[in-house]
Backbone as numpy.savetxt, mean C-alpha at the origin, in Angstrom:
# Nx Ny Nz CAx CAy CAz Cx Cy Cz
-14.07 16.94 0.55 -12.69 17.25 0.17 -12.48 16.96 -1.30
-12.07 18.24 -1.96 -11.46 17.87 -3.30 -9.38 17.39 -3.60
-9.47 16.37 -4.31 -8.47 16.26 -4.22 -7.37 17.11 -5.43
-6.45 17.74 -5.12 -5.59 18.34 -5.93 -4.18 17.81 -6.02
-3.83 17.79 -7.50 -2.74 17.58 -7.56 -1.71 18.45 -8.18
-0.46 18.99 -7.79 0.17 19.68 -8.79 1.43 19.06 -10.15
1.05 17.89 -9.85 1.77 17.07 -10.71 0.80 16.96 -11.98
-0.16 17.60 -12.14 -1.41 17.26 -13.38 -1.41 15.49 -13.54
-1.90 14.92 -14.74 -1.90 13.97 -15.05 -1.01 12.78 -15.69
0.14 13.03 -15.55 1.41 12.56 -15.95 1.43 11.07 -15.13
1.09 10.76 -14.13 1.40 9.35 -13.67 0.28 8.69 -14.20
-1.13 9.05 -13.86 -1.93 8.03 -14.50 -2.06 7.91 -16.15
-1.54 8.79 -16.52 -1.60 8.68 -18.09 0.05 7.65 -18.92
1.01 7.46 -17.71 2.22 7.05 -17.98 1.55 5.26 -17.33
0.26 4.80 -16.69 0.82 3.69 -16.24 -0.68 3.19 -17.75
-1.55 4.34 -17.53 -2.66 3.84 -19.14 -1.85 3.70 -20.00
-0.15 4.21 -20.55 0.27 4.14 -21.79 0.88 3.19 -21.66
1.59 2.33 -20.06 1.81 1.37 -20.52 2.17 -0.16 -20.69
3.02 -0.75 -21.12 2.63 -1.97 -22.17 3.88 -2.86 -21.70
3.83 -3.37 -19.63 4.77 -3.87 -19.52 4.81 -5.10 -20.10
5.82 -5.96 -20.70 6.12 -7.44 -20.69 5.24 -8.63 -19.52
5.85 -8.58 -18.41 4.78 -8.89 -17.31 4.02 -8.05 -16.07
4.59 -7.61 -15.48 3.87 -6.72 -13.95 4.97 -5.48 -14.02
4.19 -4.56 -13.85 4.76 -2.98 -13.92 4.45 -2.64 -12.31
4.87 -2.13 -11.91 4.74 -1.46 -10.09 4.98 0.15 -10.32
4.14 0.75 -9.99 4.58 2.44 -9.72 4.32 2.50 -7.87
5.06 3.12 -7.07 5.17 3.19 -6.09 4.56 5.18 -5.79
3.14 5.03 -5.14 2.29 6.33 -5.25 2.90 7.43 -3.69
3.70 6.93 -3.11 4.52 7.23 -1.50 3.48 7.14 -0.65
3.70 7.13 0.21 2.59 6.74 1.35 2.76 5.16 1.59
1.71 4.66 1.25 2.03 3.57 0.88 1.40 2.66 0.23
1.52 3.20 -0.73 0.58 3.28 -2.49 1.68 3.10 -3.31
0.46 1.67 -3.89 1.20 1.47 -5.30 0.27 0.77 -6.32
0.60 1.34 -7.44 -0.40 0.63 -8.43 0.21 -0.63 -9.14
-0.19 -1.54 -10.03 0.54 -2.54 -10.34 -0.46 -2.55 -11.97
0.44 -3.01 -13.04 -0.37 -3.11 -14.34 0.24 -4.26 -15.00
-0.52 -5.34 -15.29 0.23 -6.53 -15.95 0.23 -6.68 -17.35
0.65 -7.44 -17.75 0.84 -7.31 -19.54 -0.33 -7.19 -20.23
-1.49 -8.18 -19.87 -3.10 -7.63 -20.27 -3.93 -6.64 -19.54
-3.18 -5.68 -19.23 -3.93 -4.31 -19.04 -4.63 -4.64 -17.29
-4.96 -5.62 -16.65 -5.11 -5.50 -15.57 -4.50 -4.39 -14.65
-5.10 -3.82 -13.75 -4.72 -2.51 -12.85 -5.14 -2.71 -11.51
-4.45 -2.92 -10.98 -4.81 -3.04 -9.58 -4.15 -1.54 -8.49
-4.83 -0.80 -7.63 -4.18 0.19 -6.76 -4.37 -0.37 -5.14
-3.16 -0.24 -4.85 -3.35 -0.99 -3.60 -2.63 0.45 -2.51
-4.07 0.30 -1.28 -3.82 1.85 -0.42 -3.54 3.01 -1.26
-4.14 3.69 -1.94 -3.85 4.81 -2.77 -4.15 5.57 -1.91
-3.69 6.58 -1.43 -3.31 7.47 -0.54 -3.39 9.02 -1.33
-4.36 10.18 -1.36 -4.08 11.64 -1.81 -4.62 12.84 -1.00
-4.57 12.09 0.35 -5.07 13.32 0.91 -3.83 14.08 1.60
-4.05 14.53 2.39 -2.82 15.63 2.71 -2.88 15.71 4.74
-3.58 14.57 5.15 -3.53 14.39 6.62 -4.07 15.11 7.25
-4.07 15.32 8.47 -5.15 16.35 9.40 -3.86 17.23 10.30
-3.63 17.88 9.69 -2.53 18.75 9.86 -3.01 19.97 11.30
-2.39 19.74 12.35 -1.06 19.46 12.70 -0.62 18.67 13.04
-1.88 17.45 12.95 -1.19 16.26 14.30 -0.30 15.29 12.69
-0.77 15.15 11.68 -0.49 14.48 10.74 -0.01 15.18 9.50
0.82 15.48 9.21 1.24 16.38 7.65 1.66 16.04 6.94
1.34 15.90 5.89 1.99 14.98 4.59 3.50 16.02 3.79
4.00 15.14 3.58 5.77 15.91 3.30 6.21 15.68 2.33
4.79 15.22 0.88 5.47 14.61 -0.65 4.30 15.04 -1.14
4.05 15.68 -2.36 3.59 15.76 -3.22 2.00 14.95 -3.59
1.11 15.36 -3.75 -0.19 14.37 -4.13 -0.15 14.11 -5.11
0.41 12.98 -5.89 1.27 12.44 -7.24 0.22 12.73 -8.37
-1.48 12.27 -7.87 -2.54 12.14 -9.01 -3.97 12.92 -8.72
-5.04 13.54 -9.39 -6.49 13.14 -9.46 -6.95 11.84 -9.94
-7.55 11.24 -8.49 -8.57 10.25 -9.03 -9.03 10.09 -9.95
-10.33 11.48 -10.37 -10.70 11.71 -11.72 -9.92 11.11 -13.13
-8.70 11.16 -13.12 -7.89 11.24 -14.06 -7.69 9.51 -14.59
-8.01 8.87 -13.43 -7.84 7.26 -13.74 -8.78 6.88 -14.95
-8.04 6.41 -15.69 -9.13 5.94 -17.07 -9.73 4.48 -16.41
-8.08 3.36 -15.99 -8.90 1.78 -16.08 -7.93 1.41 -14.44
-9.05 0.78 -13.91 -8.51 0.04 -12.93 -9.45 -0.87 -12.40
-9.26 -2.15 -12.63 -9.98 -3.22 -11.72 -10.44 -3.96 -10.84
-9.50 -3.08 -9.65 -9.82 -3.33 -8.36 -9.16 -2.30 -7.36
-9.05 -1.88 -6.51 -8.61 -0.75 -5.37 -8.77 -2.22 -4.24
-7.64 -2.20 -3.46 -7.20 -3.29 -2.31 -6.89 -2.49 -1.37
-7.06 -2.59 -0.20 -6.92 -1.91 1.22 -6.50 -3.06 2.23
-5.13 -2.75 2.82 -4.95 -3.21 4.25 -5.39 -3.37 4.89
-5.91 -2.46 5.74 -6.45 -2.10 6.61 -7.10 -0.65 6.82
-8.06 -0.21 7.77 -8.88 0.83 7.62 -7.97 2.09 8.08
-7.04 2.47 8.46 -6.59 4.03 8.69 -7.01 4.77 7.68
-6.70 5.95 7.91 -7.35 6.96 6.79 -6.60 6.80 5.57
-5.33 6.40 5.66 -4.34 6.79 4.48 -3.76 5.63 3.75
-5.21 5.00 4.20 -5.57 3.05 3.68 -6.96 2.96 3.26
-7.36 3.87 3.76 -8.97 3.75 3.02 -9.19 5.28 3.35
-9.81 5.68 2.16 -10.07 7.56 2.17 -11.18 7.71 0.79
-12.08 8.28 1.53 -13.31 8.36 0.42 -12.74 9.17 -1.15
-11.99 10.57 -0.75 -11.84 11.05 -1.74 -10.93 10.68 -3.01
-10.06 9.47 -2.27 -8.76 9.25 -3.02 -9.25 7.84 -3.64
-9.99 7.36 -3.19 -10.37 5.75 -3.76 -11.84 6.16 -4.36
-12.86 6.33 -4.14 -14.17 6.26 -4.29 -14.39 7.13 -5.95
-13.78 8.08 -6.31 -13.56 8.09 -7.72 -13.43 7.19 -8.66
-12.48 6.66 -8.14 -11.32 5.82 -8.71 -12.85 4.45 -9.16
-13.35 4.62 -8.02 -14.18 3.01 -8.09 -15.68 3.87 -9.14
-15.86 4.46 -8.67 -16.99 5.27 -9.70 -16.84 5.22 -11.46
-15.70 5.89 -11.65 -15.38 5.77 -12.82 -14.88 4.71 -13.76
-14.43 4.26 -12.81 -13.74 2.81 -13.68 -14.79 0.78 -13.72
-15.64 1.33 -12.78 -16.45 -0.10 -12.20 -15.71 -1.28 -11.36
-14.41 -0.44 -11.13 -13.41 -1.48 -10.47 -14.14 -1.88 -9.13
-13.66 -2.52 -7.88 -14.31 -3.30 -6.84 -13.65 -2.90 -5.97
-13.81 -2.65 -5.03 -13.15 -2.13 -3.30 -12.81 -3.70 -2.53
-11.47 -4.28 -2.36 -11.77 -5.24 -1.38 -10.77 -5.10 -0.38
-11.02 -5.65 0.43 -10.53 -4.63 2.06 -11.26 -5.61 2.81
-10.43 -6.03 4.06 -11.30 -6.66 5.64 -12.17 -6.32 6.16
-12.91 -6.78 7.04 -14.07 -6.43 7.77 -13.91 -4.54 8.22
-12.95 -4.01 8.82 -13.19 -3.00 9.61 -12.76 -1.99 8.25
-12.33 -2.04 6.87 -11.99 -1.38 6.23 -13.65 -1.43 5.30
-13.91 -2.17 5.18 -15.27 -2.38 4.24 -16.16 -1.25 5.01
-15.83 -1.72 6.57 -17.30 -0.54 7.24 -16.73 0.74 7.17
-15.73 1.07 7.25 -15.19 2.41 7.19 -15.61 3.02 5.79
-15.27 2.05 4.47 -16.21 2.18 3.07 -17.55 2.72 3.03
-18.05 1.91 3.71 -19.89 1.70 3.64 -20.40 3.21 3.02
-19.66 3.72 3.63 -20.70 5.48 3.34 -20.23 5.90 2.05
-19.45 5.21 1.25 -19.07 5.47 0.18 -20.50 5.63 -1.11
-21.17 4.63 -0.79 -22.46 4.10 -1.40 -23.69 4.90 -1.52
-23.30 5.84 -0.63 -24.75 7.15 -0.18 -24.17 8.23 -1.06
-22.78 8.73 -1.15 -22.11 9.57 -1.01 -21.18 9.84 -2.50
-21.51 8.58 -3.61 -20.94 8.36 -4.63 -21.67 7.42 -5.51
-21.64 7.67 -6.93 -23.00 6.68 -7.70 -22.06 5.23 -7.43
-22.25 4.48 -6.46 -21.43 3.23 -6.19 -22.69 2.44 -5.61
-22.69 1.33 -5.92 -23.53 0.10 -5.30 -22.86 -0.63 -4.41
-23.87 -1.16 -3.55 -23.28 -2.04 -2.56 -22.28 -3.32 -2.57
-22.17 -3.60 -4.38 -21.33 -4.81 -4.96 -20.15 -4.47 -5.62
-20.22 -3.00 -5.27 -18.59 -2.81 -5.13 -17.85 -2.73 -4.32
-18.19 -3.30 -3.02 -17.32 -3.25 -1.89 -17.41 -4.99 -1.67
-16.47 -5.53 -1.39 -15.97 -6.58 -1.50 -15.42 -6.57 0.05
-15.71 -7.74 1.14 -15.23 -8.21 2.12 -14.48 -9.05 2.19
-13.54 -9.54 2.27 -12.54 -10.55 2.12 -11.70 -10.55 4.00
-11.00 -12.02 3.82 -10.09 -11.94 5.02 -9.75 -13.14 5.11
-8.34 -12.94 5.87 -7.67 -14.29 6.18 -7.64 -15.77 5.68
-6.78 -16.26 4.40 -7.37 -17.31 4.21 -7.97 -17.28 2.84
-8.34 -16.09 2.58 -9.16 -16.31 0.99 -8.65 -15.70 -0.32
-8.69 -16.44 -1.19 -8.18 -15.77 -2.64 -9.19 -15.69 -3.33
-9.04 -14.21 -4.24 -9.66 -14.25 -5.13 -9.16 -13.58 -6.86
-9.99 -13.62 -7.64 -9.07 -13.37 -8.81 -9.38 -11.74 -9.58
-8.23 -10.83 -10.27 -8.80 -9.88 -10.61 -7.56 -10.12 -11.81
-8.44 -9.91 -13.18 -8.02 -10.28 -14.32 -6.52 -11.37 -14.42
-5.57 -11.29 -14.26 -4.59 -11.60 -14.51 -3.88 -12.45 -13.04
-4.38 -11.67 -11.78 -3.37 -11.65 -10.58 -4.29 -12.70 -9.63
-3.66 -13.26 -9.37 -4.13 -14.73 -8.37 -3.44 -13.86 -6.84
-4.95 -13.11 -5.98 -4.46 -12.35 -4.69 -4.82 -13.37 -3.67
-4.04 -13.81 -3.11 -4.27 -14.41 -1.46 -4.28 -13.23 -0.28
-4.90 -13.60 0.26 -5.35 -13.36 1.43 -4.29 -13.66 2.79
-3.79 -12.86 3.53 -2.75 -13.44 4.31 -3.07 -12.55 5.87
-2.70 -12.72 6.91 -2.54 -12.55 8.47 -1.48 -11.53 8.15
-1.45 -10.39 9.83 -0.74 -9.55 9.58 -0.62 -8.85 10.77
0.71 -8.64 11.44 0.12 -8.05 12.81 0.93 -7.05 12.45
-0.33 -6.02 12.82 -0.49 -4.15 12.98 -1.27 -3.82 14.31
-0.13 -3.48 15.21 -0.49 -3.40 16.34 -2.06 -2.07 16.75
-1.69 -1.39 15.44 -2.60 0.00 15.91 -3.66 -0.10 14.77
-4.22 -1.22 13.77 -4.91 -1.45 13.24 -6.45 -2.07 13.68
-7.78 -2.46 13.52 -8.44 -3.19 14.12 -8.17 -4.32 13.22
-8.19 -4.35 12.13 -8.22 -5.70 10.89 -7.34 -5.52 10.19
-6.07 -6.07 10.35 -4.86 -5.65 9.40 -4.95 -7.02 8.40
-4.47 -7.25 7.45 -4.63 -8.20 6.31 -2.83 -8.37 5.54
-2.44 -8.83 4.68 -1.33 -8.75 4.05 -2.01 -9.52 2.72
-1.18 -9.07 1.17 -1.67 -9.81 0.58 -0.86 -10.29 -0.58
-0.76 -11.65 -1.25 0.30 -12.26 -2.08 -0.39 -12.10 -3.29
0.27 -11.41 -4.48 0.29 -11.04 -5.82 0.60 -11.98 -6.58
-0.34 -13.28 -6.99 0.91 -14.45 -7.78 0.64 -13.56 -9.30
1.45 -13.89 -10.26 0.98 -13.48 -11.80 2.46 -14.60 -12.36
2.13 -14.65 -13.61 3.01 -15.81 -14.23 4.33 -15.14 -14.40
4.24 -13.51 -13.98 5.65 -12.69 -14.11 6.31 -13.15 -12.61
5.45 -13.12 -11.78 6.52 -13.19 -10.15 5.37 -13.20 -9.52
5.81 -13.47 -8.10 4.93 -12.84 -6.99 5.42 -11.30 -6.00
4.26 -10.77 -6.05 4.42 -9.53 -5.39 3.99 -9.59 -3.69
4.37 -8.71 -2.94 3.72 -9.13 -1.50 3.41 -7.52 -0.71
2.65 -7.04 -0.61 1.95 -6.35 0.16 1.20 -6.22 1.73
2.48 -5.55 2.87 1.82 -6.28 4.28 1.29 -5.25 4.96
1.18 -4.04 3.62 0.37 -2.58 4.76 1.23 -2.26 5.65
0.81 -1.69 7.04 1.97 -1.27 8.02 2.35 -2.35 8.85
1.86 -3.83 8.59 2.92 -4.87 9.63 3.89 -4.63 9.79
4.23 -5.05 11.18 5.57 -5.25 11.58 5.97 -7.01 11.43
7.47 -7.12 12.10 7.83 -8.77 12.05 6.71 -9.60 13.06
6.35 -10.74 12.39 5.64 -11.33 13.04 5.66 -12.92 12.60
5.12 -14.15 13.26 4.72 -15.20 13.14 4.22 -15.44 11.53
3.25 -14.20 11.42 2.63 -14.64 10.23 3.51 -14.40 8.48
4.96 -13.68 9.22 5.63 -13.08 7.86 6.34 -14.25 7.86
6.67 -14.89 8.82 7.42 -16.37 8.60 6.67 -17.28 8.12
5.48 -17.74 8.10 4.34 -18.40 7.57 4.32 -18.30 5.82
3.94 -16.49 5.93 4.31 -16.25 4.18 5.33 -16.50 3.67
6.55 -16.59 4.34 7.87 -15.93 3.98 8.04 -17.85 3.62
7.36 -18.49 4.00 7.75 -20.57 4.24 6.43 -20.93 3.18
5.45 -20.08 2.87 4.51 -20.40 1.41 4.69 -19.96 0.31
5.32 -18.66 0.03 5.68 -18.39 -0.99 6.71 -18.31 -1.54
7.45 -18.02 -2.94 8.49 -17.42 -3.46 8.07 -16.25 -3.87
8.55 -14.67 -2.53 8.14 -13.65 -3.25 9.23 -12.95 -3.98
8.85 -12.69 -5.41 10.04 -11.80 -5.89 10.38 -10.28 -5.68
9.15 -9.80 -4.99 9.26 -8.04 -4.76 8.60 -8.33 -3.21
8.71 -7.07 -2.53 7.75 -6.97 -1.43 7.81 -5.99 -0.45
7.40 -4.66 -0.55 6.96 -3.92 0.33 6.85 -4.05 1.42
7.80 -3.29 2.65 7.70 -2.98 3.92 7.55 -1.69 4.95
6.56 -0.65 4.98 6.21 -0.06 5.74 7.34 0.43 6.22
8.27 1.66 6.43 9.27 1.50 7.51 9.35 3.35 7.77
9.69 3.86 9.23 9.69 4.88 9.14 10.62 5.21 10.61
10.07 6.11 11.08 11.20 6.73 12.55 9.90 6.89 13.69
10.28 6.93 14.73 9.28 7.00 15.45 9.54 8.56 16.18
8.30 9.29 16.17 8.67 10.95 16.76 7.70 10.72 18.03
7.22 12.35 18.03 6.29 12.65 18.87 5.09 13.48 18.22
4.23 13.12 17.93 2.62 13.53 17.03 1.68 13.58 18.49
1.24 14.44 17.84 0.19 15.29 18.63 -1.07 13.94 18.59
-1.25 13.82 19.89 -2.05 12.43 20.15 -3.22 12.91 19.41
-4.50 11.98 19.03 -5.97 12.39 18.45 -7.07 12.87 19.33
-6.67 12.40 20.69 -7.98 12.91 21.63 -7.60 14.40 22.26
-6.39 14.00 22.74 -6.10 15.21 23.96 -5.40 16.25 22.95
-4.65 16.03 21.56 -3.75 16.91 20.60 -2.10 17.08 21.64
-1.72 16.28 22.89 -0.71 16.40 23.32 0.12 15.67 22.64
1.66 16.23 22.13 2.66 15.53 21.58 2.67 13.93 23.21
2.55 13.20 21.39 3.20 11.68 22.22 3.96 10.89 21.37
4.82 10.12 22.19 5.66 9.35 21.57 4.78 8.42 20.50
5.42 8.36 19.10 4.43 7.50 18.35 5.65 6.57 17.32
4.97 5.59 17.15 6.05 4.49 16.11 4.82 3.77 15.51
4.32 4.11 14.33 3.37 3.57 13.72 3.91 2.62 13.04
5.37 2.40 12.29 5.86 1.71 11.44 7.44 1.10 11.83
7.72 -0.01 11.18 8.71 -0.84 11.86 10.38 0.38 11.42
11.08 0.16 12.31 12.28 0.66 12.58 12.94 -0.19 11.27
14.50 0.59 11.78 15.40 -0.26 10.75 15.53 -1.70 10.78
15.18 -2.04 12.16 15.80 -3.51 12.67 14.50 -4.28 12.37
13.38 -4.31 12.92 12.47 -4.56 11.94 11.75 -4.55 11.03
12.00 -3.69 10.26 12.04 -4.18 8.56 12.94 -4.97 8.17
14.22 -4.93 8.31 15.30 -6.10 8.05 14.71 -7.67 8.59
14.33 -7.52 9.65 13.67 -8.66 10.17 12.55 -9.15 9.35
11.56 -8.36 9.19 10.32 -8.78 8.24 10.47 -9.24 6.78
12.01 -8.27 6.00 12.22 -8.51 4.79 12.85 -10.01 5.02
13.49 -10.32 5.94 14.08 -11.74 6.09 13.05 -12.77 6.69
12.07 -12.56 7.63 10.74 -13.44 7.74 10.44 -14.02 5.97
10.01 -12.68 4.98 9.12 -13.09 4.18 10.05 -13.56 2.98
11.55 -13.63 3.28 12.64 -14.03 2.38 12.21 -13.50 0.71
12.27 -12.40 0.80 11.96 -11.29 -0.46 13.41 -11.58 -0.77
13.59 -11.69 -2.56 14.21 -11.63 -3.03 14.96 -9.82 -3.12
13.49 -8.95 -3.29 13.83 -7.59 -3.16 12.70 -6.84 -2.31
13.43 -5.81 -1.79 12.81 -5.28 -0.66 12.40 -3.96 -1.11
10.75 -2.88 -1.15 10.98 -1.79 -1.32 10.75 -1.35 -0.20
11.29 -0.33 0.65 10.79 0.15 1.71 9.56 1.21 1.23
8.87 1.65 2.10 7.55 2.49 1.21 7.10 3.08 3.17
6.34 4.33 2.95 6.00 5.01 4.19 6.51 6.17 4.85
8.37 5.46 4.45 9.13 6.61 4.97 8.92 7.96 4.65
8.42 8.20 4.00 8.59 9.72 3.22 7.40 10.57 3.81
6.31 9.67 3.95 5.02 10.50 4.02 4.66 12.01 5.78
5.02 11.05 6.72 4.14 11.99 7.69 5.61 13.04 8.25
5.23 14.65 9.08 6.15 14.96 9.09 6.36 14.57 10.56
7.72 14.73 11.16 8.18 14.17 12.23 8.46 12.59 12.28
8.01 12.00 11.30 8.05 9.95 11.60 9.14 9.74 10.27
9.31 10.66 9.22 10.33 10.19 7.92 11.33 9.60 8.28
11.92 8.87 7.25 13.26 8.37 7.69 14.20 7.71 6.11
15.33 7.75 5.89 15.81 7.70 5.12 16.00 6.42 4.63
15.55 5.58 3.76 15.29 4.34 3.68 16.79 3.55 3.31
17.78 4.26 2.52 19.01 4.21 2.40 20.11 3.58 3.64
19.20 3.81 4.94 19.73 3.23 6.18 19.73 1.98 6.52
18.82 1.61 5.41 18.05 0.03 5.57 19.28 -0.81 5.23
20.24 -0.16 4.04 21.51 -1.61 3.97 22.12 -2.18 4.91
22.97 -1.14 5.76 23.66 -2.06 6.99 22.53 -2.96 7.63
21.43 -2.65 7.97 20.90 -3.62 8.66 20.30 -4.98 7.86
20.22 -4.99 6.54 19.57 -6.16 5.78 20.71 -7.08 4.87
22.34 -6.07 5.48 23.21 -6.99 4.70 23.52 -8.30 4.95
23.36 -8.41 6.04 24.11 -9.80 7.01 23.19 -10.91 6.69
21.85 -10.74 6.32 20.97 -11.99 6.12 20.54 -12.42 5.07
20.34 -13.21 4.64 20.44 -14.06 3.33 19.37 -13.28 2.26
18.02 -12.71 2.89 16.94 -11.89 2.29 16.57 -10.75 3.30
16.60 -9.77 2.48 16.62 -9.57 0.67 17.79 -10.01 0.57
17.93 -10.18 -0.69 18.67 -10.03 -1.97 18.91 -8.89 -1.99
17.90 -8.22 -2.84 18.49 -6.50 -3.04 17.75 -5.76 -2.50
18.18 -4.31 -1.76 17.18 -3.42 -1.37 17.12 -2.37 -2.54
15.46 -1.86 -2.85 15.44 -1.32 -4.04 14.44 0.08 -3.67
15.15 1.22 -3.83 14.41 2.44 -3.16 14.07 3.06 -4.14
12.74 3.48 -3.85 11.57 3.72 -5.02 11.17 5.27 -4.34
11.49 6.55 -5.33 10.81 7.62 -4.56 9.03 7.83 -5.38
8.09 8.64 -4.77 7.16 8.83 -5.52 6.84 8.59 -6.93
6.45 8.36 -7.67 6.37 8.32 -9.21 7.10 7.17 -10.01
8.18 6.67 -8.75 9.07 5.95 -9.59 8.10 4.21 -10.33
8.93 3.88 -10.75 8.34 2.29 -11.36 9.51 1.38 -11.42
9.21 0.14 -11.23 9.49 -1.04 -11.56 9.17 -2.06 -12.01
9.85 -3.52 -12.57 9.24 -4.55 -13.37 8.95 -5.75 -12.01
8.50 -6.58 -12.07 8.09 -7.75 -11.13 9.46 -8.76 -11.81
């Protein structure tokens, strides 16, 4: 698969030009986002450009970038292994060209593996990590965090410290034990929550429409943004598959009544923010 974009090169050439104060966030939809700190560190976390396996899965936004097009990035981070969390064509560039590092859990690393046959990549660019472990990529102190994704095999979450804020990344978790855990270790100042509608998608074995809810409702995301007591909340996911979208704007009534968030902050494709 080649990846195409009709947006040309305008996002990756807008986050190479630039020159935030502390942590820059571009939000890629899906549920992709890149992050760039004041010394040029680049991190892409789930970069997402394929276009789904249409009919059961259809993508309903724009493929924002070419891989190709990435000049610098230092690491590519993965949740967990679904396709639109780990995808050869949309990451494996990205790691080719730049010497950046793949790190991702056990079941996302093996889903990687064939990356190595299939792309001039060595086996020491895939990085195994999980539960429990930090490690460092230029600037950003990433922990390692628990995460329950019911339809995942190895779901992960992960804490962004940098001397600008902390960022928090939980992939498609829903509310759980472990967002109260994070939500009682850290002070996060931003933090991404997965949120969408639940339809009926054409199952993967049989292709019969079935009821599906891959991502937390209104009531839990409000719940999760208040587990992990985010100062600000982006919702991220909604936009991508067709039949599961949902208008993230719905999220206020349900996140007003509780102390966190603070603010809900809706980010469409391309958009950016500061940490």
């Amino acid at each position: 698969m080649t990846v195409h974009s009709d947006w040309g090169d305008w996002l990756p050439t807008a986050v190479a030009d630039a020159d935030p104060d502390g942590v820059r966030l571009w939000y890629l939809g899906c549920n992709g986002v890149v992050l760039k700190a004041a010394d040029g560190t680049t991190v892409f976390v789930d970069p997402y450009l394929g276009t789904g396996d249409p009919p059961r899965t259809v993508r309903m936004i724009p493929v924002p970038f070419d891989p190709a097009d990435v000049a610098a990035a230092d690491a590519v981070v993965a949740t967990h292994e679904h396709t639109d969390h780990v995808h050869a064509p949309s990451q494996a560039p990205i790691l080719e060209r730049t010497d950046a590092t793949f790190y991702g859990p056990s079941a996302s690393v093996e889903a990687a593996r064939p990356w190595t046959d299939e792309y001039d990549l060595d086996d020491d660019a895939l990085a195994e990590i999980s539960e429990g472990d930090s490690f460092e990529v230029g600037s950003f102190e990433v922990h390692v965090e628990a995460a329950h994704d019911p339809d995942a095999e190895h779901p992960v979450a992960y804490v962004f410290e940098h001397e600008a804020g902390t960022f928090f990344h939980g992939g498609d978790a829903r509310p759980s034990d472990a967002f109260d855990d994070v939500g009682d270790r850290y002070d996060i100042d931003l933090g991404v929550v997965a949120f969408g509608s639940a339809g009926m998608i054409l199952d993967k074995e049989t292709r019969e429409p079935t009821y599906t809810a891959w991502y937390a409702d209104e009531n839990d995301a409000a719940e999760a943004a208040a587990q992990l007591e985010l100062d600000r909340l982006v919702p991220t996911h909604w936009d991508m598959w067709k039949g599961l979208t949902a208008d993230p704007s719905a999220l206020g009534p349900h996140v007003r009544s509780y102390e966190h968030p603070r603010h809900l902050e809706i980010l469409e494709i391309g958009d950016a923010t500061d940490l």
